[in-house]
C-alpha positions as CSV (number, residue, x, y, z in Angstrom):
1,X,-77.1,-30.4,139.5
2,X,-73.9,-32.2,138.5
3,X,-72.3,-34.8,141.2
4,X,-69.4,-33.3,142.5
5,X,-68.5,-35.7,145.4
6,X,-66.7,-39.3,144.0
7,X,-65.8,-40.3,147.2
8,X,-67.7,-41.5,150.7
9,X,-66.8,-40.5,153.7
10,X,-66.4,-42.9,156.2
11,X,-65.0,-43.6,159.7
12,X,-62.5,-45.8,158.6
13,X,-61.2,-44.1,155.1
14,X,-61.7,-40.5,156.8
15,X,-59.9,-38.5,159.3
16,X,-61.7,-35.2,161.2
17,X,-61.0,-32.1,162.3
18,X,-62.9,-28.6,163.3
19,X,-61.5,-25.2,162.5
20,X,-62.9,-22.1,163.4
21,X,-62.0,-18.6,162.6
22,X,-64.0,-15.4,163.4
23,X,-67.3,-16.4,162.8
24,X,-67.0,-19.5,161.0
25,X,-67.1,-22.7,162.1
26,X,-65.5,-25.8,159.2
27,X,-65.8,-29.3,160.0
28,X,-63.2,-31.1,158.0
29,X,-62.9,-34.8,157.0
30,X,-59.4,-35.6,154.9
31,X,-60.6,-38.9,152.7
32,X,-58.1,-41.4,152.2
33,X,-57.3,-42.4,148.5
34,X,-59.4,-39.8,147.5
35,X,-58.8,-36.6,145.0
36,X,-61.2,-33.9,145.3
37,X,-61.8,-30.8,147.4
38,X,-65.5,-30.6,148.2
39,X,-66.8,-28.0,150.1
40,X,-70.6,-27.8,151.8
41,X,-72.6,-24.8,152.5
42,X,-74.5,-25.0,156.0
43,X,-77.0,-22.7,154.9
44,X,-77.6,-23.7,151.0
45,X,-77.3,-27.8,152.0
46,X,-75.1,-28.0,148.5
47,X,-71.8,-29.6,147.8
48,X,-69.9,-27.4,145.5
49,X,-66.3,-27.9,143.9
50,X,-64.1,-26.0,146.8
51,X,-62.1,-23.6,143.9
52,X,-65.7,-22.6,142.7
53,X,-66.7,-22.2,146.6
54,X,-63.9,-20.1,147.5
55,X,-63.6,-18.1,144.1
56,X,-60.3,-16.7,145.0
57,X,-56.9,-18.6,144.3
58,X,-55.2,-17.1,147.7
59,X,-58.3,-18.3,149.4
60,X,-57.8,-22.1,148.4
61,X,-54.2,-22.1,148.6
62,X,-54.8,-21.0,152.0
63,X,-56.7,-24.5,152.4
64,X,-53.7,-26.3,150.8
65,X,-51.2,-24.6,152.6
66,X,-51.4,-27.5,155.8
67,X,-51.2,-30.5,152.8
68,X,-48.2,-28.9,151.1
69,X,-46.0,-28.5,154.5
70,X,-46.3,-31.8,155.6
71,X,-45.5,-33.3,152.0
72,X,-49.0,-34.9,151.8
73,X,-50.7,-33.6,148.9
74,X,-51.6,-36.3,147.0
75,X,-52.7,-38.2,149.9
76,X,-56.2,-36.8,150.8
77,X,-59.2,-35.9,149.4
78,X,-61.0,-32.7,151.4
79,X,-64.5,-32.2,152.2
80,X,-65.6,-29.9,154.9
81,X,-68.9,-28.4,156.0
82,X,-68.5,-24.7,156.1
83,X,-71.2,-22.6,158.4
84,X,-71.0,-18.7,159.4
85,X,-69.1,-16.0,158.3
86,X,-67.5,-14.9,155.0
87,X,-65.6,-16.5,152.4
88,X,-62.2,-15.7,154.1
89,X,-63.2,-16.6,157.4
90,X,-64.3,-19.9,155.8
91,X,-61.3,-21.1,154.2
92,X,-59.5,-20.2,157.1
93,X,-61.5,-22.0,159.2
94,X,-60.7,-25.2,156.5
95,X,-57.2,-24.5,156.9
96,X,-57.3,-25.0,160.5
97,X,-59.4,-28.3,160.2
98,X,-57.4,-29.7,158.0
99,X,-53.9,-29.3,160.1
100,X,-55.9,-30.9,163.1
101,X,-57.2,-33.8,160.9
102,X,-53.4,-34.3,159.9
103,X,-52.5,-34.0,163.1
104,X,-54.9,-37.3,163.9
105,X,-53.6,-38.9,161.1
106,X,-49.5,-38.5,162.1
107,X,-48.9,-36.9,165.6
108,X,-45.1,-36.7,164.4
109,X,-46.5,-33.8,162.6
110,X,-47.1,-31.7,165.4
111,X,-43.8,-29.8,165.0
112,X,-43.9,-29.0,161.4
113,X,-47.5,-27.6,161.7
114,X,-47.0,-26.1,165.3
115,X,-44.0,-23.8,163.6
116,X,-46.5,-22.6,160.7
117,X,-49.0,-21.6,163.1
118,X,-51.4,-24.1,162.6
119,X,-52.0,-25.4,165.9
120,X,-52.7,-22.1,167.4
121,X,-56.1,-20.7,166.0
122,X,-56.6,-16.6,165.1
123,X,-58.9,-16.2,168.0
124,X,-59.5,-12.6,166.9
125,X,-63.2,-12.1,166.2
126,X,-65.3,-8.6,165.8
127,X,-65.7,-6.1,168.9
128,X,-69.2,-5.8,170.2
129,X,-70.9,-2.5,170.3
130,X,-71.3,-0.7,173.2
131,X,-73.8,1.4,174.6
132,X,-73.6,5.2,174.3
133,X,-71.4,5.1,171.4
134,X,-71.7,4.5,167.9
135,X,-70.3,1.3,167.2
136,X,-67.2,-0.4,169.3
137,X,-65.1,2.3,169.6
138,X,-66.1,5.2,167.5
139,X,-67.7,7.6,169.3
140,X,-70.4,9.9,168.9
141,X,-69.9,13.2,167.9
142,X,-70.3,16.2,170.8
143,X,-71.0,19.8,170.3
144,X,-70.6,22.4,172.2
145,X,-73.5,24.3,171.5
């Protein structure tokens, strides 16, 4: 297995933040002087490059998105523990960790990231089944005869 972290994270080069989003939970640390985007799988206990985590080039732009609003792109290197959920969920989840960790680092920011939406988490989640129907809502199907 090839090294993909070239950076420690420590309390005084690193700033953190949690994200959460459906059913996934990210906890984010934005390195100082660092250039990478490093990505951890809960379950798997592997550090993997975060473009070959998240497969999908909407998905990691998603994870950018906080970085390039507040001009600080260059900055910060990214590595977050990622638990629960799917991909999407995930990198949400990172997108939400990192605008908090930002927000630690420069509370002027609160404005610019508070009009993206970035402050306010997605608290939708999936509907629970209930009993005597099929699944949340669906119901089932009655007969006559």
């Amino acid at each position: 297995m090839a090294v993909v972290r070239n950076f420690k994270v420590l309390e005084d080069n690193a700033l953190h933040g949690v994200g959460k989003r459906k059913d996934s939970i990210a906890r984010v640390w934005l390195v100082k002087n660092a250039s990478g985007f490093i990505a951890k799988a809960r379950d798997s206990h592997q550090e993997y490059d975060m473009k070959d985590y998240f497969q999908r080039e909407s998905l990691f732009s998603k994870i950018l998105f906080p970085l390039n609003i507040t001009n600080s792109t260059g900055k910060f290197g990214v590595y977050a523990i990622v638990n629960g959920g799917g991909l999407a969920g995930q990198a949400e989840a990172v997108m939400y960790g990192v605008a908090r960790a930002l927000l630690a680092y420069n509370p002027n920011l609160r404005t610019t990231l508070k009009r993206a939406g970035l402050l306010k988490v997605d608290a939708r989640i999936k509907e629970r089944k209930k009993y005597g129907k099929m699944g949340a809502r669906a119901k089932f199907r009655w007969s006559k005869r």
